[in-house]
N, C-alpha and C positions, 0 to 999 in steps of 0.2 A: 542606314540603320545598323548595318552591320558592323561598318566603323566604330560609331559610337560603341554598340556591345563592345571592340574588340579592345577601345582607346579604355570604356571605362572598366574592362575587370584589369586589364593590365593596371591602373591603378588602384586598384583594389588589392592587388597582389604586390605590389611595392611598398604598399604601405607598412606592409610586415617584412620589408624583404631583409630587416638585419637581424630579427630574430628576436624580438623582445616579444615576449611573452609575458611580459609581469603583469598586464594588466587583467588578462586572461586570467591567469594564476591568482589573484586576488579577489574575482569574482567569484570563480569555484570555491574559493576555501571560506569565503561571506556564506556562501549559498550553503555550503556545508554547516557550518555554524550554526545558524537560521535554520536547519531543517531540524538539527538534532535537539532544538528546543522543542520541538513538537513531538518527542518520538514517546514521553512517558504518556504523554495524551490522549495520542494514539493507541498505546496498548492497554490504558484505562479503557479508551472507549471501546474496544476488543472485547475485553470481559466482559463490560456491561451488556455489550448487543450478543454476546452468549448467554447472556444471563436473561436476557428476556426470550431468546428462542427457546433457552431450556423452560423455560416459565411458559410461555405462550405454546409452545410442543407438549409439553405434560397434559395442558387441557384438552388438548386437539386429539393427545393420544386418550387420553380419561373419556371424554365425547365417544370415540369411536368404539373404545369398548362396552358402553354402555347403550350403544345401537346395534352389538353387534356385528361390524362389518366386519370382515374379511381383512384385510390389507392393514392390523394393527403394527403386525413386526416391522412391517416393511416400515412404518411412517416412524416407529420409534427407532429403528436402526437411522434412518433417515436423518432424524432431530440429533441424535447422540453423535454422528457425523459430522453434524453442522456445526455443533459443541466442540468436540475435539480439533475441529481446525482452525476454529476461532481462537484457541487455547493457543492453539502450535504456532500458530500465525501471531502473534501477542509475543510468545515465547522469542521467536526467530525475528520479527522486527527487528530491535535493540542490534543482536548480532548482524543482520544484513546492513546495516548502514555503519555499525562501528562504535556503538554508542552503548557504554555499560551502564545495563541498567537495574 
């Protein structure tokens, strides 16, 4: 068993042993291509699902002071957090992967 292990990464490691990398390199820059089509989609779908927490937060907070509770700031600081990094996260996509957008 251990032969085998040792006969099969040795060729595994030969297989690359002159150094060609092209095939590697042609994946990555595909997989790169392919991803940055999806990145405006992405920070569309960003806004929208802030846009429903800002929506669906506003009632939650509306509710809560209309009962009275205690804990209103807290859940509207809460929501308006969730908002802003929805935003910044949308915003900063495009730049983390390289793609202007």
């Amino acid at each position: 068993m251990a032969l085998m292990l040792a006969v099969g990464t040795t060729a595994a490691f030969a297989q690359n042993a002159a150094g060609d990398y092209s095939a590697g390199t042609t994946a990555l820059g595909t997989v790169t291509t392919e991803i940055a089509k999806y990145i405006p989609y992405v920070v569309k779908l960003c806004y929208a699902i802030a846009g429903i927490v800002a929506v669906v937060g506003a009632i939650s907070v509306y509710i809560k002071m209309n009962n009275e509770e205690q804990d209103v700031k807290k859940s509207i600081m809460m929501i308006v957090g969730a908002c802003i990094f929805l935003v910044a996260a949308a915003q900063a996509l495009p730049l983390f992967f390289g793609v202007g957008a």
